[in-house]
ZAMARGU-4260 file (C-alpha; in steps of 0.2 Angstrom, whole numbers, plus 5000, padded with zeros to 4 digits):
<rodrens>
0) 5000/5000/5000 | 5007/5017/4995 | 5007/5031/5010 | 5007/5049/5005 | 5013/5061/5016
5) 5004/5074/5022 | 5006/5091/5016 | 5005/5108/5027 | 5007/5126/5025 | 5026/5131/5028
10) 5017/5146/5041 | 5007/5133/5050 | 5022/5119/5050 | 5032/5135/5058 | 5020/5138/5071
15) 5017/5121/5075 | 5032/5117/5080 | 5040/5131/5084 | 5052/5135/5070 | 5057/5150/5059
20) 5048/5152/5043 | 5066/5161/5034 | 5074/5144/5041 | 5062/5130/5034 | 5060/5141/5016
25) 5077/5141/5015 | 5079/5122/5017 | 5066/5120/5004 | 5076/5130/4992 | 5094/5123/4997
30) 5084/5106/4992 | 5085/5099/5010 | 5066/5100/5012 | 5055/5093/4999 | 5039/5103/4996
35) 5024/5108/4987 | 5019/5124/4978 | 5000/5129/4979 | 4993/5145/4972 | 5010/5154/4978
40) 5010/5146/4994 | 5023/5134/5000 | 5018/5114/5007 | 5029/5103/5015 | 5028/5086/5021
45) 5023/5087/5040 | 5037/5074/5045 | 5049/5085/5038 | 5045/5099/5049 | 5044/5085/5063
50) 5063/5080/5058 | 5066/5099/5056 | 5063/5100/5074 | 5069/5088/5080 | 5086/5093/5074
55) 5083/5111/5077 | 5081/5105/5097 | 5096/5094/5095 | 5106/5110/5089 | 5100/5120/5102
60) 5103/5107/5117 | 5122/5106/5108 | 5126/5126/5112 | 5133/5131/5127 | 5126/5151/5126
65) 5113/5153/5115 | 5115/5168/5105 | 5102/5180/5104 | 5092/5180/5090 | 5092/5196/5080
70) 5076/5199/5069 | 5077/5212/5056 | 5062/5220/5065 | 5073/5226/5081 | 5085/5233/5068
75) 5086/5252/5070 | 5085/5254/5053 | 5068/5244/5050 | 5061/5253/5065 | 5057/5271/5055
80) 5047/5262/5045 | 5035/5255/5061 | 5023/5264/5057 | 5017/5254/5040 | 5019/5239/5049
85) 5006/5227/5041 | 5000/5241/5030 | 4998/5229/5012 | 5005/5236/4999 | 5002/5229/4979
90) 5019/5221/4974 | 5019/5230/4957 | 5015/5249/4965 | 5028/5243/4979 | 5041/5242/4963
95) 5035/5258/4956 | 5037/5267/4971 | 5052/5262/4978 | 5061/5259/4960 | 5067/5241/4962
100) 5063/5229/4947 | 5047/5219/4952 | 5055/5203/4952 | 5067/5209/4963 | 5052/5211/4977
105) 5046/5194/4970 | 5061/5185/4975 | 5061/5195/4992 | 5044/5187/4996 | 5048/5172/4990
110) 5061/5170/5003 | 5052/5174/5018 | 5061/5191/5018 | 5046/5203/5014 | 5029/5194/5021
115) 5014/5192/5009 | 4999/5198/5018 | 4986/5194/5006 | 4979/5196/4991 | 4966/5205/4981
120) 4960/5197/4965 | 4976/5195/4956 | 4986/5206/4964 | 4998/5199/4977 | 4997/5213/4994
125) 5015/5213/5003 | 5018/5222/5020 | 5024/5238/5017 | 5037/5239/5031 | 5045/5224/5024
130) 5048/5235/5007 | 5052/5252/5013 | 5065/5242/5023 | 5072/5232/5010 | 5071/5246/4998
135) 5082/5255/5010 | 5095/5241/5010 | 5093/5240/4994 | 5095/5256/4987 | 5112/5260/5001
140) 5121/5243/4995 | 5116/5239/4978 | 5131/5244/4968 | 5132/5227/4958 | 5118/5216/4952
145) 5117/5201/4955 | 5126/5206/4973 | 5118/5196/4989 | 5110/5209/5001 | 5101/5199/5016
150) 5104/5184/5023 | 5089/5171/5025 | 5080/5181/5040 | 5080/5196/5032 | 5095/5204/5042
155) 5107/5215/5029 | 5120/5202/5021 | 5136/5203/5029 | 5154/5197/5018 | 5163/5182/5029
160) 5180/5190/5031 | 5194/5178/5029 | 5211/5178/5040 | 5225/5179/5028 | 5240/5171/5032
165) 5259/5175/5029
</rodrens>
């Protein structure tokens, strides 16, 4: 007998057991986590979230100091744009406004970094403190295309540094 697994939402599999939406997207699109994609909206199989945790707890357990986790939220910078804070914004005015090529902010939302709050007909609403942010960012280090600007929770993208050696 064939067994499907079961398929949940990537929010509600992060709410369920307690895990960071950036993080479990990011597995799907490093191929770690197989999933599903459903009119825009990402499925994964509910064991891999139950694996996902499980390692995440094991991880966790393994640290001696747990290092705070910074969101992009407590950042000073994302903080002067508090007050549009889940104010939804169409993606296509959010590119005209803010001048960023639309698949830019596509790609954005894609991974976790601007949420999606919803939609109206065909247009995809995004959270308009998530733009003005990343816009910011944007606009401040986007001297090269193609040049990486956040890591996966959002937070500006910072170059490794390597030690060199004589």
């Amino acid at each position: 007998m064939l067994t499907i697994p079961a398929f949940i939402p990537l929010p509600e599999a992060a709410r369920k057991y307690g895990l960071d939406e950036a993080s479990i997207r990011a597995l799907v699109e490093r191929g770690k986590i197989k999933a599903a994609m459903i009119d825009d909206q990402i499925f994964i199989p509910e064991f891999a979230a139950q694996a996902q945790q499980a390692s995440s707890e094991a991880a966790a357990q393994a640290q001696q100091a747990p290092q705070p986790s910074i969101r992009k939220e407590d950042l000073s910078e994302y903080q002067v744009f508090a007050k549009l804070i889940g104010m939804p914004i169409w993606m296509s005015e959010a590119a005209r406004k803010y001048n960023i090529p639309q698949q830019t902010i596509s790609r954005w939302a894609k991974a976790g970094i601007i949420k999606r709050v919803g939609n109206d007909g065909n247009k995809i609403l995004i959270d308009a403190a998530d733009v003005a942010y990343c816009a910011k960012i944007y606009h401040e280090r986007n001297t090269k295309q193609g040049r990486r600007l956040f890591e996966h929770n959002g937070l500006p993208y910072k170059p490794r540094t390597r030690s060199l050696t004589a």
